[in-house]
Structure formats: structure tokens, C-alpha cells
N, C-alpha and C positions, 0 to 999 in steps of 0.2 A: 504494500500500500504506500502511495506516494504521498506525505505528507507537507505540511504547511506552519512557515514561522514569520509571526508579524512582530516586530520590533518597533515601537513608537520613538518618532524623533523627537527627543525632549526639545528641541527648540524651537518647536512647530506642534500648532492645536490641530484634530480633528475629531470625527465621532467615530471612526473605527477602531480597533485595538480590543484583544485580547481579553484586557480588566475592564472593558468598556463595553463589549459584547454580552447580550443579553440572553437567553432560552430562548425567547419569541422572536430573536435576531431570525432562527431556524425554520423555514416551511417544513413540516412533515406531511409525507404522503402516503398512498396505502401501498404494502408491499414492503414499507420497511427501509425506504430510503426518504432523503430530504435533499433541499436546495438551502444553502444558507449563501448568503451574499457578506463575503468579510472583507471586500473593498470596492465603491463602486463599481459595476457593470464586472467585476469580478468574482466569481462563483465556483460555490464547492458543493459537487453532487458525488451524495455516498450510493454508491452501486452496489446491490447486493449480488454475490457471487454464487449463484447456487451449486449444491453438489459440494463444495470449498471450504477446508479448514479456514483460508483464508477469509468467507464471511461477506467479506464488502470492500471494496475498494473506493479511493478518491478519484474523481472527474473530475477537472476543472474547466470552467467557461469564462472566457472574457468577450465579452460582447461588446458590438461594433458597429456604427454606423455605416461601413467600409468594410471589411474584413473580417469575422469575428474567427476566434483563436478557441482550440480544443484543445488539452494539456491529458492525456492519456485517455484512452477507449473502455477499457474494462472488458471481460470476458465475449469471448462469439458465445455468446446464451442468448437461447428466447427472453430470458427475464429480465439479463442483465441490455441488451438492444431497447427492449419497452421501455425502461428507464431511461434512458440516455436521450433516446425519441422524443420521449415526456417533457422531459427537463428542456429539451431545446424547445421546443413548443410551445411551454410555459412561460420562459423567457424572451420569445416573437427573434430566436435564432434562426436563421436562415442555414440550413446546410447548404445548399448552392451555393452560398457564401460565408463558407467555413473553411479556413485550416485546419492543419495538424501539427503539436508536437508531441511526440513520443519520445518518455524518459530514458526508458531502455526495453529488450526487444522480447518480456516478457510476454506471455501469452492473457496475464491479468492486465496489462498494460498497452497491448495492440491487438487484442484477438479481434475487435469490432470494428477497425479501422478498413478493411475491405467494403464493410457494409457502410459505413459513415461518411468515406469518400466522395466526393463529386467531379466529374471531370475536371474541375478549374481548381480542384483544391491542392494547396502547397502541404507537401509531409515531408516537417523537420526531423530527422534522424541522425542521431553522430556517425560519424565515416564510418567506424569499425564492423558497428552491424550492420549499416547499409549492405556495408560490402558481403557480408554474410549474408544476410537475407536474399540478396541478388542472386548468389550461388547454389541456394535452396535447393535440393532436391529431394525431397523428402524423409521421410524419420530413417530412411535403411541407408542413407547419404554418413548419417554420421553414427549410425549401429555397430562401427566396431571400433568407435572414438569412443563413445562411453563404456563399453565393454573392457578397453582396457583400460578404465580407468573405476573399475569395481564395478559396475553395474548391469544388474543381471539380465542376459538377453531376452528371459522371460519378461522379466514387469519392463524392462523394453518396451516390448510387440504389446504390453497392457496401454502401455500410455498412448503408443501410439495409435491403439483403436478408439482411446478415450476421445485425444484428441479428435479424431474424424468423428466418433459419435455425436461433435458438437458441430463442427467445420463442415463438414459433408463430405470433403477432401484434402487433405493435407496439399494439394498441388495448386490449393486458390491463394496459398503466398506468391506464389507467383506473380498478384496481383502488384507488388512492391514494383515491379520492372516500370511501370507505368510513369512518362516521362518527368512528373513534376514531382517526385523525390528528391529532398534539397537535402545533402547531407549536411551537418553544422560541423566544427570543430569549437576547441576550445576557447572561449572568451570572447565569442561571437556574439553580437545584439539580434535578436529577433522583436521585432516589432507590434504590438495588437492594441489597438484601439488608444489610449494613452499610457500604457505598460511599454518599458524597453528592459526585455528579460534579456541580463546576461547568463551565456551559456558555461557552467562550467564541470568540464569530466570528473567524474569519481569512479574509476573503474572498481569493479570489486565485487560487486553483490551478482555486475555483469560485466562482458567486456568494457563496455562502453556506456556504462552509465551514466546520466547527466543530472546535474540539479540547475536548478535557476534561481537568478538573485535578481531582486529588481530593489536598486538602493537610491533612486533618485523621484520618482515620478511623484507620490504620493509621500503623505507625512508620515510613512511608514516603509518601513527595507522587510521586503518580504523574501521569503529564503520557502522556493519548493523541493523538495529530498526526498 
């Protein structure tokens, strides 16, 4: 789960912040997730992950006169898509007029992003998994990379029917190839609505993991991880 830090700038007043945010700050909806808004036109939608230890994940939305901005996808799930649909809806998001960034190339964090897509939309990705996802060929491509690295060919072939049990094909990554994948590197500005997220690597949890800092725009330095 991709989380969120607001840090208030003592030298500057405003109504958002942390000790300042209230319960009713929070829309809840049925199903189990909510829209909370914790910085103008900036939004955090919790997505529940069915079937997952992991439970729910963070979306975030910055919306846009221009361009509006998706900050990870959440599960290829029936339930987990309904959400996300909702939530842009609710908020008069336009997907036609959505981007993409993707923190890293988790299946919690980009499994939706085929369905989400629109022809015109821009998907920020760091170089490293770009370039991995590009060479994609499916779970038998790297079955004897995990294999020698302890893991058992059996729950292998499990995950990888899991996965297809939701995707319907593991070969619709494929979908990455499609020309407007902008890879970022580190320390790179991406731009949405009056947000300028810098981009910066943490490799570790994955190759190419990224977090974002936005320490100027707002009277707050927000830090997503």
C-alpha cells in the first residue's frame, strides 16, 4: 500500500494538515472504501482488494481542469475497477482525460491500469521496469529465475493461474508496449493540475520503486511512499 505524509509549513497558514483533518474530512461509501480529499483537488481513495491479505490499497487522484493525474491503479478485480470507476465519477474525473503514474510494477499497484487507460493517456513508469514490462512474456519467461532463487515450481504455476483467474490472460501486459509510456528517472518533475511531484527512486521493496515529494506548491510538503 502506497502511503501519504503531509508536513505543514510553519510559516504558512492553511486548512489542511494532519492535526487539522477531521472524520467527516472522509466520504465513506458502500463496499468498504472512501474518498477523503487531504489537499485541494487532491484525493485518496482506499480500494479494497478482495481475495488479499493485503485488504485495500491507496489511489490517489488529482484532478484537473487540463489533465487530471492517477497515482497507482489497485488490483485487475471486479470490485477493486467498481471502485476506482466510482470514485472518478464522483469526483466529474474524466478518464479521456487522465494520466498515469505508477509507483512500482506491483500487481496491487498497476493491475487496473490496462482497463483505466485511454488512448491519449500519458503512463509514468521508472526506466527499470519499463524496460521489464516491455520484455514481458509471461509467468514461464521468468519460471526458472524464481526457481533458482527458492521458489517452488508448484505454487509457481498456482500464482500464475491466480493471476489469469483475474486478468483473463497474463499476455494483456502486453498492453505496456502502447506508445505513450513515458519512462521517469530520478529527480524528474511531473506535473498535475497545480502539484509538481518530484520523482524520487527507492529501489528495494522493487527494482525501481519510486516515491514523490511535492515540497513547494501548497503550504504543505507532501511525501507519497
Amino acid at each position: 500500500m502506497i502511503s501519504f505524509v503531509i508536513e505543514r509549513d510553519r510559516r504558512s497558514s492553511g486548512r489542511y494538515g494532519r492535526a487539522q483533518r477531521r472524520p467527516s474530512d472522509a466520504v465513506y461509501y458502500g463496499g468498504g472504501y472512501m474518498i477523503e480529499e487531504i489537499l485541494p483537488d487532491f484525493f485518496r481513495v482506499s480500494v479494497p482488494l478482495p481475495d488479499s491479505p493485503l485488504e485495500s490499497t491507496n489511489v490517489y487522484l488529482i484532478r484537473s481542469s487540463g489533465r487530471s493525474l492517477m497515482i497507482d491503479t489497485a488490483f485487475d478485480h471486479p470490485d477493486s475497477h467498481k471502485t476506482v470507476i466510482t470514485a472518478m465519477n464522483s469526483l466529474g474525473i474524466d478518464r479521456n482525460r487522465t494520466d498515469f503514474l505508477i509507483t512500482h510494477m506491483h500487481r496491487d499497484h498497476i493491475g487496473l491500469l490496462q482497463r483505466l487507460a485511454s488512448s491519449t493517456s500519458i503512463v509514468y513508469l521508472n526506466q527499470k521496469e519499463t524496460e521489464f514490462l516491455r520484455g514481458w512474456r509471461g509467468f514461464e519467461s521468468i519460471s526458472s529465475y524464481v526457481q533458482r532463487n527458492g521458489f517452488p515450481e508448484k505454487q509457481m504455476r498456482k500464482a500464475a493461474r491466480h493471476w489469469q483467474s483475474w486478468d483473463g490472460n497474463t499476455e494483456q501486459l502486453r498492453f505496456l508496449h502502447f506508445p505513450l509510456l513515458t519512462p521517469i528517472k530520478d529527480g524528474q518533475i511531473v506535473k498535475a493540475g497545480e502539484y509538481r511531484f518530484k520523482c524520487i527512486l527507492t529501489p528495494g521493496h522493487s527494482p525501481g520503486h519510486t516515491c514523490l515529494y511535492e515540497p513547494e506548491t501548497t503550504s504543505y510538503r507532501v511525501t507519497i511512499s
